[in-house]
N, C-alpha and C positions, 0 to 999 in steps of 0.2 A: 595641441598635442604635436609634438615634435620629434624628428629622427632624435634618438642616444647612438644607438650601434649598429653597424652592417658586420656578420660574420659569413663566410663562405667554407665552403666542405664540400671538394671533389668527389663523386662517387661514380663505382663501376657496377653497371648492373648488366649479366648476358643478356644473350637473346635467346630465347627459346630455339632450339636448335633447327625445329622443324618448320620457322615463321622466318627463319634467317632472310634478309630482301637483298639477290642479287640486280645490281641494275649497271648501267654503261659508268656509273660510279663504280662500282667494285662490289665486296659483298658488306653489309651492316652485322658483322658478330656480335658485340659488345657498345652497349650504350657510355660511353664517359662525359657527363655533365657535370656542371658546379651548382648547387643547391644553396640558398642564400638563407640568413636570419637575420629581420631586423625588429630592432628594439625600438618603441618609443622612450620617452622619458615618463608616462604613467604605467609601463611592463607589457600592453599590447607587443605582441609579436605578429608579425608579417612573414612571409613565407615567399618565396620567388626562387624561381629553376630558369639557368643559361642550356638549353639544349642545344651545344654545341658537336659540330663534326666538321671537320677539318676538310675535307674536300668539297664540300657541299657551302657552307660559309664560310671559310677560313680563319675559324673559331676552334679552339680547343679549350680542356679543361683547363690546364696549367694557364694557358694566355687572360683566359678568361677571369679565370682567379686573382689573376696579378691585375690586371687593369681594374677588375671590382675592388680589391684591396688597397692599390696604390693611388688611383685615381676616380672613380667613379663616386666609391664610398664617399671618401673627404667632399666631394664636391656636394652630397646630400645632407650628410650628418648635421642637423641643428635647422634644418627647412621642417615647415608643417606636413604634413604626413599626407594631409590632401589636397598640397601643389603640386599635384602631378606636372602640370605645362612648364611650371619653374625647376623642378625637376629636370625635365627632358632638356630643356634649354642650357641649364648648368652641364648636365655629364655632355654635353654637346660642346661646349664653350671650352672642356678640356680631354678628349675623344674623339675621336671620328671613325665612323663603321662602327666596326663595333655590337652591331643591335641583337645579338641575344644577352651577350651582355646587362645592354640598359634596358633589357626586357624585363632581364630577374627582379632589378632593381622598383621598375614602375609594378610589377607585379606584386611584390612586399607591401608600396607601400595603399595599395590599393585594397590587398587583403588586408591590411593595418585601419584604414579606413573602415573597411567593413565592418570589421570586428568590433571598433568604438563605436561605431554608429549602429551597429544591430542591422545592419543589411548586406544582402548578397551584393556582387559586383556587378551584376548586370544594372542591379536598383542606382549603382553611383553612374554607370554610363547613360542614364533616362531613360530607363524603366524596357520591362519586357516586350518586346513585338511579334515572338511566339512562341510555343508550347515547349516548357524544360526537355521533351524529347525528341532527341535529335536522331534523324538516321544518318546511319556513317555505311562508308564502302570502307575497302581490307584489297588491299596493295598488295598480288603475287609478285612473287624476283622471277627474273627470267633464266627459269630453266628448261629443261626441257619440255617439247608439247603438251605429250602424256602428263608429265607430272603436272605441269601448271595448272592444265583442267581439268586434274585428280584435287587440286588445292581447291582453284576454284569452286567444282563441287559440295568439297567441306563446306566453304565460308558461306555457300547459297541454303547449305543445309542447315547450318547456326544461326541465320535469318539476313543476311544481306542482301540486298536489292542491288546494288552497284559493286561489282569489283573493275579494281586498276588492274592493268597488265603494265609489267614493265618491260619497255624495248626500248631502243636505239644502240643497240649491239651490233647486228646485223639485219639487214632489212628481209633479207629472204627468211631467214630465219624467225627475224620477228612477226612476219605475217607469218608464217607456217604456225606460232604457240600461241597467236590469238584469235587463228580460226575452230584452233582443240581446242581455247575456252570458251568461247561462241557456242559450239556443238556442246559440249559438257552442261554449260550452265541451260539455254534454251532460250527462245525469240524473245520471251519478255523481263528478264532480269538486264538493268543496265549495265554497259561495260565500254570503259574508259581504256583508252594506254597514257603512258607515261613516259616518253625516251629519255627526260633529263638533260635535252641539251646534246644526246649521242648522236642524234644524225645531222647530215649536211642537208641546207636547203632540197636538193634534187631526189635523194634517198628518202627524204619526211615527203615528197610529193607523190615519188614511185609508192611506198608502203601504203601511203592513206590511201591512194585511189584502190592500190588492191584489196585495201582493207572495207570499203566501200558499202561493200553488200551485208557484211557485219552490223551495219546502223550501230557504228558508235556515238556515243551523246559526245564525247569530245577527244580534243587528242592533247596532253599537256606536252609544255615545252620541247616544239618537236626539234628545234635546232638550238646551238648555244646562246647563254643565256644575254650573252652583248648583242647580239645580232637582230635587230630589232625590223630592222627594214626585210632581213631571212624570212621572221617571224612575221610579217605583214604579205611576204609573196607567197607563202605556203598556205595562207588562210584564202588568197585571191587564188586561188588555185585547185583548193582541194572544197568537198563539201563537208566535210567534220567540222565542226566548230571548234577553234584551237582555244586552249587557254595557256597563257602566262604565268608561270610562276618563279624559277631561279630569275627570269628579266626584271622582277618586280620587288627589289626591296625597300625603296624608300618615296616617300612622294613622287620627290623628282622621278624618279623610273616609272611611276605608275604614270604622270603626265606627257612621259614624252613616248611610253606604249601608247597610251589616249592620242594622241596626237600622229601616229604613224600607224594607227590603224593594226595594232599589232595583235591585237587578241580579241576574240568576244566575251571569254571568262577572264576573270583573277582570282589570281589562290592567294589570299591572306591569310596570316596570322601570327600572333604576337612576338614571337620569337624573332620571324625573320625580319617583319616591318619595326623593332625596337620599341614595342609596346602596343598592348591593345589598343592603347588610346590612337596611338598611328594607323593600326590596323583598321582601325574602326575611321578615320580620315581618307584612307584611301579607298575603301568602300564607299563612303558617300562623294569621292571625286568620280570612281566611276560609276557611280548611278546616271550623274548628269551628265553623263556618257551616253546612257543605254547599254553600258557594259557590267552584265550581273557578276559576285564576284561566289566565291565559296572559299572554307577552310583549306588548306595543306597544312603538311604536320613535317619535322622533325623524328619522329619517333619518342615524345614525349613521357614522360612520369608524369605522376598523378595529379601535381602542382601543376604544369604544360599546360595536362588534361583538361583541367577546371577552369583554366582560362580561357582555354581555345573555345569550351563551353559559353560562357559568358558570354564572350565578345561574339557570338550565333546569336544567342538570345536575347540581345538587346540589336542587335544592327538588321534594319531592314534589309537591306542590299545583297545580305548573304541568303542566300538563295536557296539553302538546307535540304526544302525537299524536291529540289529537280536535283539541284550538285549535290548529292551527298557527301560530309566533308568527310576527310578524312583523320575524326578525333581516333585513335585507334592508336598511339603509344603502346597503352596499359597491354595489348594485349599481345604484343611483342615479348613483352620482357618478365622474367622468371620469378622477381621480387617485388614488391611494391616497397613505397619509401615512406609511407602513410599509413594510417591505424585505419581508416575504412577507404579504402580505393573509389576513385568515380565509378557509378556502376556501367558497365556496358553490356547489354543480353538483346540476344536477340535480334542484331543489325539496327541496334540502337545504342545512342549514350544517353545519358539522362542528367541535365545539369543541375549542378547540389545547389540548392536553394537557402543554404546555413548562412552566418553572415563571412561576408570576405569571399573569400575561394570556397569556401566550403568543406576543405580537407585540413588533415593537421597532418604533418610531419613525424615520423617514429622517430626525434632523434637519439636513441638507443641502440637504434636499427642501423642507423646512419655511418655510427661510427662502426659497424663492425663490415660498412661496404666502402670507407674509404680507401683513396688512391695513395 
C-alpha cells in the first residue's frame, strides 16, 4: 500500500475570546494551520495537521503549505505508507527544519497505516504502556493577578489538577499573578509557569526563588531558547525543577541539553520534534538520562490532539501523571475540524482507541474555514 496523493488546505480557526493565551510571545487570537489529506493507491485516506505559528517555530500556514506541496509531498508520493524512517529520511534529504511540517506528513501516513491495518497508532508505535486517560493541565495568559486566579479557579473547577501560569514579561509582575493563582487555586492542586524564553538568566533566578514558597512542580523555559548553558545555571541555582522545551526540537537539541545539564524535564511532541516517531526517540534518549519528559502543545486541533494522545500512551518516558501534558488545543478554539472531537472532561483527555488517529476530518467543514 502506497502513497497516491498529498493534498493540503489552510484553515483559520479563532480562539475563544475568553481562553485567548497572552505570554512574552504576544497574544494567540487565531489559530492558522495547514491540514493535510493523503491517499493511498487502495483509497485509505490519512489525515495529518502542521500546527504552525510563526513566532514560536517560524512556521506559517502559507510556508507550510508550499514546502508540503512543492517539496515534501513529491519526495513521499509512491513510498509504502508504513516507511515512516524512509519517509523522514527523504523529506530530510530535501528540507531542513521544518518539523511541523514533516509532522503532518508522518502523521497521514501513520493514520493511513492504522486504518489498513485496523489499529490505533499507539498499537503501531508498540503497544500501550498506560491507561487511554490522560490528565492534562490548561495554560492561563499573563494577565492581570486577579484575573488569572479568577481563570485559574474556573479550570480547577472543570477538574484540573495542574495549571501553567504564563510569565517572562516582567518578573515583579510575574511573581505578583502567580502568588493570586497560588492563593485562588489552594496548597494541593499543582502549578507550573511558563516564561517561553522571556526572562534573562538573572531575572529567571530573582523570580524562582521568590516564587519559592509557592512549591512549583516546575518552571518551563525560563530563559531563551539558544541559551543552553543560561538554562543549566538557572537550574544550579534555583530549587524548581526547570524543564526545557522551545531549546528542544530536534535529537540533536535534546543531546546537547543532556549533555549541559540543561533541564530535569522535556516537553515533547510531534509537531515540534517533526514526528511522533522522533518524539517518541527523544523520550527514550532522555530516559537514559534520568530525564522524564512530558507533552507541550502548539494549541493543537483535533488531528494535533490524537497524536499528542498516542505518542503519551505508548511511550514510557512521558511521565503523564506527575507532568500533566498539556493536550488541551481543542479547548481553545471555537470549531472543531472533525465530526467527533477527542474528548476532554473533567482535566482529562481520553485517547480514541479507533484505528489510525482515531478522528475523521469534516472536510465539508473545512472548506467553509479556509484561508
Amino acid at each position: 500500500m502506497n502513497i497516491k496523493s498529498i493534498s493540503t488546505f489552510n484553515v483559520e480557526v479563532p480562539i475563544l475570546r475568553e481562553l485567548m493565551i497572552t505570554s512574552s510571545l504576544g497574544t494567540h487570537s487565531r489559530t492558522r494551520i495547514t491540514l493535510l489529506r493523503l491517499e493511498t493507491d487502495d483509497g485509505t485516506v490519512g489525515i495529518g495537521e502542521a500546527t504552525v505559528t510563526p513566532k514560536w517555530s517560524g512556521e506559517t500556514a502559507w510556508g507550510a503549505k508550499a514546502i508540503l506541496d512543492e517539496y515534501l509531498a513529491p519526495a513521499v508520493i509512491g513510498r509504502p505508507v508504513d516507511d515512516v524512517p524512509g519517509a523522514l529520511a527523504a523529506m530530510d534529504n530535501v528540507v531542513v527544519l521544518n518539523p511541523f511540517a514533516k509532522s503532518a506528513i508522518e502523521m497521514a501516513m501513520l493514520d493511513a497505516w492504522g486504518k489498513a491495518s485496523g489499529r490505533p497508532i499507539f498499537d503501531l508505535l508498540g503497544g500501550r504502556v498506560r491507561d487511554l486517560k490522560i490528565p492534562i493541565r490548561f495554560s492561563l495568559a499573563a494577565l492581570a493577578p486577579d484575573v488569572t486566579a479568577a481563570n485559574a479557579a474556573r479550570r480547577v473547577a472543570w477538574g484540573h489538577r495542574t495549571v501553567k501560569v504564563k510569565v517572562g514579561l516582567n518578573p515583579a509582575a510575574d511573581v505578583e499573578r502567580v502568588i493570586a493563582v497560588r492563593e485562588a487555586i489552594g496548597p494541593d492542586v499543582l502549578l507550573t509557569v511558563d516564561a517561553n524564553g522571556g526572562w534573562s538568566v538573572a531575572d529567571a533566578i530573582w523570580a524562582l526563588k521568590q516564587m519559592e514558597p509557592l512549591n512549583l512542580l516546575l518552571a518551563e523555559q525560563p530563559v531563551r531558547r539558544e541559551d543552553l548553558d543560561g538554562m543549566a545555571e538557572v537550574r544550579s541555582r534555583v530549587s524548581t525543577p526547570v524543564m526545557a522545551d522551545e531549546g528542544v526540537f530536534t535529537l540533536w537539541d535534546a543531546e546537547q541539553a543532556l549533555k549541559k545539564g540543561s533541564c530535569d524535564i522535556m516537553a515533547v511532541y510531534p509537531g515540534k520534534n517533526g514526528g511522533i516517531t522522533l518524539s517518541k526517540q527523544i523520550a527514550e534518549m532522555a530516559a537514559a538520562h534520568g530525564v522524564a519528559c512530558a507533552v507541550g502543545s502548539n494549541l493543537e486541533l483535533d488531528p494535533g490532539t490524537a497524536a499528542m494522545c498516542h505518542l503519551t500512551v505508548a511511550t514510557q518516558n512521558i511521565d503523564s501523571n506527575r507532568y500533566h501534558g498539556d493536550i488541551l488545543g481543542t479547548l481553545y478554539h471555537s470549531t472543531p475540524v472533525v465530526t467527533s472531537p477527542v474528548r476532554l472532561e473533567a482535566g482529562s483527555a481520553y485517547c480514541p482507541d479507533g484505528p489510525g488517529l482515531g478522528v475523521e476530518v469534516d472536510w465539508d467543514r473545512v472548506q467553509t474555514m479556509k484561508l
